[in-house]
C-alpha positions as CSV (number, residue, x, y, z in Angstrom):
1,X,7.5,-19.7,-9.2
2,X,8.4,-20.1,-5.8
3,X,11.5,-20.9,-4.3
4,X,13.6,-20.1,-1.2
5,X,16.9,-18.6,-2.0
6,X,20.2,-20.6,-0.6
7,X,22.5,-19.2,-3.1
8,X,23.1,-15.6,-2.5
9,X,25.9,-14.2,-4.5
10,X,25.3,-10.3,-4.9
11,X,25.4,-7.7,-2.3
12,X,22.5,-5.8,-0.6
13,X,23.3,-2.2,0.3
14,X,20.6,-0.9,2.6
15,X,20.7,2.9,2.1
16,X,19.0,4.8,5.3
17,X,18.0,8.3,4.0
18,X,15.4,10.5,2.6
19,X,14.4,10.2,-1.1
20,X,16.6,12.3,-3.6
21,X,19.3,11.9,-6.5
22,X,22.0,9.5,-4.8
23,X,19.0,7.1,-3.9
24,X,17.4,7.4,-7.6
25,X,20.9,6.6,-8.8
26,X,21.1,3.7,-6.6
27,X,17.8,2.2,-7.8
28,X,18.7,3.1,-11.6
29,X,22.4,1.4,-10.6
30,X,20.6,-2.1,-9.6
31,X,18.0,-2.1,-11.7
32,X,20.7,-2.1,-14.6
33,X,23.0,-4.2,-12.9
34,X,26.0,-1.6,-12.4
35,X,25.4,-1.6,-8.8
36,X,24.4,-3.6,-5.7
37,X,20.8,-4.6,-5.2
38,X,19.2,-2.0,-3.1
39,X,17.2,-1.9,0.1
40,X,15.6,1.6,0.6
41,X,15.0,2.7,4.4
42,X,13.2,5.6,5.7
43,X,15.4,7.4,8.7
44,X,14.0,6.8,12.0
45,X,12.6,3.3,10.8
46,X,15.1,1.3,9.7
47,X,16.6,-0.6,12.6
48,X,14.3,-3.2,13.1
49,X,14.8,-3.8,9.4
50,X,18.5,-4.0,9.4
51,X,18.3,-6.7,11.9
52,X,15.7,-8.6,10.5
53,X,17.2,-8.8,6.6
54,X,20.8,-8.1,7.0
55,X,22.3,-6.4,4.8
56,X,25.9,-6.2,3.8
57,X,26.0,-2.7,4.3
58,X,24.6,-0.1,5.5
59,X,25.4,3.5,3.8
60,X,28.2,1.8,2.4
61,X,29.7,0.4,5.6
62,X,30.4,-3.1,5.8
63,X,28.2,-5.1,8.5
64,X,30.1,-8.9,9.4
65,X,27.1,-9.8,9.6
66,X,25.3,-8.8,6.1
67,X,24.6,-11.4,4.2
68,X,23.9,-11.3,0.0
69,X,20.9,-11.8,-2.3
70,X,20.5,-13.8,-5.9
71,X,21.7,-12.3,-8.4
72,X,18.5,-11.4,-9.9
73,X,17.1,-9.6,-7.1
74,X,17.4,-5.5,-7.9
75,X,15.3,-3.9,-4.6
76,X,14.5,-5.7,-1.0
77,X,11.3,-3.6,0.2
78,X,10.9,-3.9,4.1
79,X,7.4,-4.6,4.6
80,X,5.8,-5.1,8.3
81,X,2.1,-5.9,6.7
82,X,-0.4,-6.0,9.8
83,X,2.0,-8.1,12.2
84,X,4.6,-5.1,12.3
85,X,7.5,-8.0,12.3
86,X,9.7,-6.6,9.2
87,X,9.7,-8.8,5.8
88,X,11.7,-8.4,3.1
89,X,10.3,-9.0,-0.5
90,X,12.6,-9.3,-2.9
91,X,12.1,-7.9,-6.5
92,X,13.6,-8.5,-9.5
93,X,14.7,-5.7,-12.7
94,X,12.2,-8.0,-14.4
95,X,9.3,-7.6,-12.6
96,X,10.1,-3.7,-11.8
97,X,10.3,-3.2,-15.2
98,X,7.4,-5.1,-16.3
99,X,5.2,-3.2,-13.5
100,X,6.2,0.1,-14.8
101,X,6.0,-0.7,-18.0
102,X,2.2,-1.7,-17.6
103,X,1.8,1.1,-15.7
104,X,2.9,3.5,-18.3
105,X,0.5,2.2,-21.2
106,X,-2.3,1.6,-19.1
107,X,-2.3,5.2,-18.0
108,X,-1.2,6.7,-21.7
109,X,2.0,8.1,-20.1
110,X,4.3,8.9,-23.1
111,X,8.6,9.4,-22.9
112,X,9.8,12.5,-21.3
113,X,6.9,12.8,-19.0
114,X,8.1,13.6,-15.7
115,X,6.6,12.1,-12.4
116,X,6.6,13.2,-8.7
117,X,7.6,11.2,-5.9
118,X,6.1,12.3,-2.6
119,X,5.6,9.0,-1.1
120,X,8.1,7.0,0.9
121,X,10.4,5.5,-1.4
122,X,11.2,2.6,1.2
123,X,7.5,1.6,0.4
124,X,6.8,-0.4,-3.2
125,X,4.2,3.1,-4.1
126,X,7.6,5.5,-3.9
127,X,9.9,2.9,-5.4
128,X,7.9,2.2,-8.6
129,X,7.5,6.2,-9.0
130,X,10.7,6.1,-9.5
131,X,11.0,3.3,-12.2
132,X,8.5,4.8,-13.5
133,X,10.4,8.0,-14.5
134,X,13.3,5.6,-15.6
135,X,11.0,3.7,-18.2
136,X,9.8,7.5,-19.1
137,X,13.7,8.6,-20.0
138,X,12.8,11.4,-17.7
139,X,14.1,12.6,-14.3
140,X,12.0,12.2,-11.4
141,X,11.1,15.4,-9.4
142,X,11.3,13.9,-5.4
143,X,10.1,15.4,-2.6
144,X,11.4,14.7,0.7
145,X,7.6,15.1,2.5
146,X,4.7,15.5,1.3
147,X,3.7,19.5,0.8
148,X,-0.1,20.0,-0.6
149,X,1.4,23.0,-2.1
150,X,4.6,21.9,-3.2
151,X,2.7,19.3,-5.2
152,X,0.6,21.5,-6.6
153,X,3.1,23.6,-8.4
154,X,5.5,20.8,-9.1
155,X,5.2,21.1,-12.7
156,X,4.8,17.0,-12.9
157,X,2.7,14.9,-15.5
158,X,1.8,12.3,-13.5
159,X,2.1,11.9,-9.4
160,X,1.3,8.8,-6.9
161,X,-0.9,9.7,-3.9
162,X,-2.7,7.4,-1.3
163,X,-6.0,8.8,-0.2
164,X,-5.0,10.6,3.0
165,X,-2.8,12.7,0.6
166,X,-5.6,13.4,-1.6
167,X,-7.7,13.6,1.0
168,X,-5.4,17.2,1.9
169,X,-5.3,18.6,-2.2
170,X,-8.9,18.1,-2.2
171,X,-9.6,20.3,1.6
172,X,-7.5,22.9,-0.3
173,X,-10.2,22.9,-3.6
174,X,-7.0,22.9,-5.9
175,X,-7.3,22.9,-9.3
176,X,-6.5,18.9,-9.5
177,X,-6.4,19.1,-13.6
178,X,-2.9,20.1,-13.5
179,X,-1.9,16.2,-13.3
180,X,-2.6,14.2,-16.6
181,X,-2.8,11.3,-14.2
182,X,-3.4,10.5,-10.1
183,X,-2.2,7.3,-9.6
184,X,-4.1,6.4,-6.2
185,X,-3.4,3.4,-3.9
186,X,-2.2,2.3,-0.8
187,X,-5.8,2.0,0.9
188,X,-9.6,2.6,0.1
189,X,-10.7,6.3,-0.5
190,X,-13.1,7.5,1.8
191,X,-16.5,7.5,0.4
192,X,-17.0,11.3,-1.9
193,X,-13.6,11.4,-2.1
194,X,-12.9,10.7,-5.6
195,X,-16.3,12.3,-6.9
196,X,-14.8,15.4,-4.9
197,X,-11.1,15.3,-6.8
198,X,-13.2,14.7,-10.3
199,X,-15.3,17.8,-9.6
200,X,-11.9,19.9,-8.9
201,X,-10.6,18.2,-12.9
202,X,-8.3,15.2,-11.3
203,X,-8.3,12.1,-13.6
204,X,-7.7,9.3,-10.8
205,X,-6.8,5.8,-11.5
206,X,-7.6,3.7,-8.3
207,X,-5.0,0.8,-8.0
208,X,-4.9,-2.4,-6.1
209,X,-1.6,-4.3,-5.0
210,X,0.9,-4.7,-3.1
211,X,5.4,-5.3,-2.3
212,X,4.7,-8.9,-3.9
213,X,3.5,-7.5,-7.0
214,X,5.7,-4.8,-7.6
215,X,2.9,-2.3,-6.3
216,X,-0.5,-1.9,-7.8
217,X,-1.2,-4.3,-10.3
218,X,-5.0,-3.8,-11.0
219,X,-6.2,0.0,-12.6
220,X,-9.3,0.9,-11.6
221,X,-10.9,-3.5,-10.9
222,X,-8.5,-4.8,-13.9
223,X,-5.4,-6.3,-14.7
224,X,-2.7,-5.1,-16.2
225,X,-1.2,-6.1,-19.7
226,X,-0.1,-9.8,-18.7
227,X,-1.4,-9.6,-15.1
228,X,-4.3,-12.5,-14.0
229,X,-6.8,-12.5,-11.4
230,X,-8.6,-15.3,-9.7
231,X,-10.7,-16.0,-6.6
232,X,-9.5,-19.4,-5.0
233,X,-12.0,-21.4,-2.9
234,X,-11.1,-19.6,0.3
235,X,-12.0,-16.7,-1.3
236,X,-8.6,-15.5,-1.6
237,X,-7.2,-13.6,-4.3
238,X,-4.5,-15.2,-6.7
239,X,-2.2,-13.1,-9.0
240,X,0.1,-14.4,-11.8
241,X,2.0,-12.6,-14.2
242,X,5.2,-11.3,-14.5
243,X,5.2,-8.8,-11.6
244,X,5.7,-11.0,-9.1
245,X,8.3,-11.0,-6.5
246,X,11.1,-13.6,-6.2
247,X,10.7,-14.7,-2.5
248,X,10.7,-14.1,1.0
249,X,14.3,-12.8,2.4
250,X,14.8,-15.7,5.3
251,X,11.6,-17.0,4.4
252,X,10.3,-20.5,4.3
253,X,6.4,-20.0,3.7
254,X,5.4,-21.1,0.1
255,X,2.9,-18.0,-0.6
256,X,2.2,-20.0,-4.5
257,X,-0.4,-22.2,-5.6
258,X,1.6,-23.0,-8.7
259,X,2.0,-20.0,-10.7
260,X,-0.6,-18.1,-8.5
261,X,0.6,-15.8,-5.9
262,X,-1.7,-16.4,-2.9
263,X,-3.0,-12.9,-1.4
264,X,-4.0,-12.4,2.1
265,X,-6.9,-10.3,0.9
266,X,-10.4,-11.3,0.0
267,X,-12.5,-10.8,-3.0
268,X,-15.3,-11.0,-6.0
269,X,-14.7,-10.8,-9.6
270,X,-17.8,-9.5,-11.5
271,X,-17.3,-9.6,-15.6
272,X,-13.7,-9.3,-14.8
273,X,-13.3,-6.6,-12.4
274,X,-12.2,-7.0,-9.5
275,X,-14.0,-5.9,-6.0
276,X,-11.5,-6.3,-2.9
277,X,-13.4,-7.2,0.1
278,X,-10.5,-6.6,2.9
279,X,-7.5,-8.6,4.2
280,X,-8.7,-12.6,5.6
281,X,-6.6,-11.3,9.0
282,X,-9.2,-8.2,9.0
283,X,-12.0,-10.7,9.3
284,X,-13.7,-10.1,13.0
285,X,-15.3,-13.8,14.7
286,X,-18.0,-12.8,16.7
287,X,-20.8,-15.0,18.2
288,X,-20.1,-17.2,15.8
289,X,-20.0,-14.9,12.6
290,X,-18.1,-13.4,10.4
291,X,-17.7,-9.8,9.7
292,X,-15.2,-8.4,7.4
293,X,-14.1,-4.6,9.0
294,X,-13.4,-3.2,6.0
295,X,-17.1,-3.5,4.5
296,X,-17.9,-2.1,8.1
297,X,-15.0,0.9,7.4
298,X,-16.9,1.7,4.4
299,X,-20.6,2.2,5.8
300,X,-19.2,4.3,8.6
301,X,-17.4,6.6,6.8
302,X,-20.6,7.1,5.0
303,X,-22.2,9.2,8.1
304,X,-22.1,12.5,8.4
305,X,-20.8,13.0,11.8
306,X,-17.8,10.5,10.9
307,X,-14.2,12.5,9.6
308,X,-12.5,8.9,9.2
309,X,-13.2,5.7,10.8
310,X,-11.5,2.0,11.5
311,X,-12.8,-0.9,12.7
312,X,-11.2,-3.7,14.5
313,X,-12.3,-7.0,16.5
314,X,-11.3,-7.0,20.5
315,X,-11.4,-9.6,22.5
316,X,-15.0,-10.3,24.7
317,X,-15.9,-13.0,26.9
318,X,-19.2,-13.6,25.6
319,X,-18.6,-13.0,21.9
320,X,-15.3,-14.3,21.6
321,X,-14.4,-10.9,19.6
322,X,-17.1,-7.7,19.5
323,X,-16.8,-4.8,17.1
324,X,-15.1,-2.2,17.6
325,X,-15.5,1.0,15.9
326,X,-12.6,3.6,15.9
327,X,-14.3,7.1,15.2
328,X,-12.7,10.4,14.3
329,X,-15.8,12.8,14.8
330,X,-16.5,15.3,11.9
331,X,-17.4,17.7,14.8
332,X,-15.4,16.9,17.9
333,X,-17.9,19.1,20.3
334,X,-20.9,17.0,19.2
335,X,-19.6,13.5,19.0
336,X,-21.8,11.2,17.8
337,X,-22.8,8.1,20.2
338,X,-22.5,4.1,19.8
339,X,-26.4,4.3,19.8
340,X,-26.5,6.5,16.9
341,X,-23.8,4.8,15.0
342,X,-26.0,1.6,15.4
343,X,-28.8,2.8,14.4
344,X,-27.2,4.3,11.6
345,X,-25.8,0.4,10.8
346,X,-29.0,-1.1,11.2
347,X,-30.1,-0.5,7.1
348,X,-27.2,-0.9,6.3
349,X,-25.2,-3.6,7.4
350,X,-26.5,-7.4,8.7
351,X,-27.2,-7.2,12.9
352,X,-23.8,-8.7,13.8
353,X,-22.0,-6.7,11.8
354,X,-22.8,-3.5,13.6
355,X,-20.1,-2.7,16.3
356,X,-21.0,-3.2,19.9
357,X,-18.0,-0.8,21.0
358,X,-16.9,2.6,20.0
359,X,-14.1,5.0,20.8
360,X,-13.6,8.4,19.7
361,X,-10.4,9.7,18.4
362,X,-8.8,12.8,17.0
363,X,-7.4,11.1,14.6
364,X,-6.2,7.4,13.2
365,X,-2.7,6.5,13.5
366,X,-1.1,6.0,10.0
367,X,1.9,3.7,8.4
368,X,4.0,5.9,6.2
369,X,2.8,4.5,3.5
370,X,-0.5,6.1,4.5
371,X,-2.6,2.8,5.4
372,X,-4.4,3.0,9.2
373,X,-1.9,1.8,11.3
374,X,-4.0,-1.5,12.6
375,X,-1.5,-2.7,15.0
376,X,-1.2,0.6,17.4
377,X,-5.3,0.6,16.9
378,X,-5.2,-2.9,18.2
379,X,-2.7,-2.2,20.9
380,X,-5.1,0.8,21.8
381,X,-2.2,3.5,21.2
């Protein structure tokens, strides 16, 4: 499966602007082979990109030094992952279509249903939305930004949200039923959250995956049609199938075990389903154990006096990291204390897992694509 591309022979066109028709056109264009593959930037973020994956040309104009892409690849998708150095994962028509595709009948979507794009189509969740809508024969409604209320009356089937986003529909007690389908990924849902959209009529599909595998690739803890999950001995998960990305642009790490696309992100499969445990880099080393912050996250954001919560490891002279909790108070007049959150942890979670620092926020810093933003957490911006 893997192998690093030395023979690039058709051109990339990065195209720096916000979603609408001449970008849908220019996905539809590569996807069918009319037009040059495509690299989709957000304004505002796209120089570091440009440097790092070098496109031919950018909105149109010729760069000397751009350089191509196989001829398979369709779409580059910039993605900075937790190190914030830009990546470029290169998708194939194939694998686009096969995602959507799986998409589509795992979800019942039928032709001429019409989806809504609200998420950053420079990220793999806004991109497929729109393949989506091309497998559906139907024409995509886009919004530029995402509007709680501009959703709401969109007159769309089927929409793409990450939880912050449905997070905001759910503060507004909409009547969620006017979707046939949430498709919800990008990070974990707070704890309540979906029991809260189900109450207000929302059918939610909970998705796991990521730019390598075309976006989210597991419904609700299983595979899609001709997708396969396994847990490797370093408690990794693999991914094979169909989905999967061509390479690395400029890269020379082998991310395949064979066939099996090797996953930063730990996890358990119980009679097929899959639980995701949080990213191996997320994994906090302190006196000598190991604590994985997003099973930490996920018991914080269970107390009461927590609005949204992050954890992280920071360097300490005795414990070589400590655990550091990253609170956004429910009520910021009455914050709660490091005492109280550890005695809160103390049921709940093993002693070394409870964090030894805190620091209170207004709120957590977010990528657009709506996960915590880990390095400006880390970097204590």
């Amino acid at each position: 499966m893997w192998r690093n591309p030395s023979h690039p022979d058709r051109p990339l066109h990065a195209i720096v602007q916000p979603p609408g028709p001449d970008l849908f056109a220019a996905i539809r264009d590569a996807l069918s082979g009319a037009g040059p593959a495509v690299l989709p930037l957000a304004p505002g973020h796209s120089e570091a990109a440009v440097t790092a994956l070098r496109p031919t040309h950018v909105n149109g104009a010729l760069r000397s030094d751009g350089e191509g892409v196989p001829s398979d690849v369709a779409v580059v998708i910039a993605t900075s992952g937790s190190t914030g150095a830009p990546k470029g994962v290169m998708l194939s028509a194939t694998a686009l279509r096969a995602s959507a595709a799986a998409s589509l009948r795992r979800v019942a979507a039928s032709k001429g249903e019409r989806w809504l794009c609200c998420l950053p189509v420079a990220h793999i969740s806004g991109l497929q939305v729109l393949v989506r809508a091309l497998l559906s024969d139907s024409e995509p409604i886009i919004h530029a930004r995402f509007d709680p209320q501009e959703v709401l009356t969109s007159g769309a089937d089927h929409v793409s949200l990450v939880p912050t986003q449905l997070h905001r529909l759910v503060e507004l007690g909409a009547d969620l039923s006017v979707f046939r389908t949430i498709v919800l990924g990008g990070a974990a849902p707070r704890p309540g959250l979906l029991e809260q959209a189900r109450e207000l009529g929302a059918r939610i599909v909970t998705t796991y995956g990521m730019s390598e595998t075309c976006g989210g690739c597991v419904y609700d803890g299983q595979p899609l049609y001709n997708v396969d999950l396994k847990i490797g001995d370093d408690g990794l998960i693999r991914i094979t199938g169909p989905v999967l990305f061509s390479g690395y642009r400029f890269g020379d790490s082998d991310p395949f075990d064979g066939d099996w696309f090797r996953t930063s992100d730990l996890g358990e499969l119980t009679g097929g389903r899959l639980r995701v445990l949080g990213r191996a880099d997320d994994v906090i080393n302190t006196g000598g154990e190991k604590v994985v912050a997003a099973a930490v996250t996920a018991v914080l954001c269970t107390h009461p006096e927590v609005a949204d919560a992050a954890v992280i490891g920071t360097p300490d002279a005795e414990w070589g990291e400590v655990v550091t909790a990253i609170v956004v108070p429910a009520n910021p007049d009455t914050p709660l204390t490091l005492r109280q959150l550890r005695a809160f942890c103390r049921d709940r979670l093993p002693p070394h897992a409870a964090p030894r620092s805190l620091r209170l926020v207004s709120q957590l810093p977010l990528l657009p694509n709506g996960k915590t933003d880990l390095v400006r957490l880390r970097a204590g911006t």
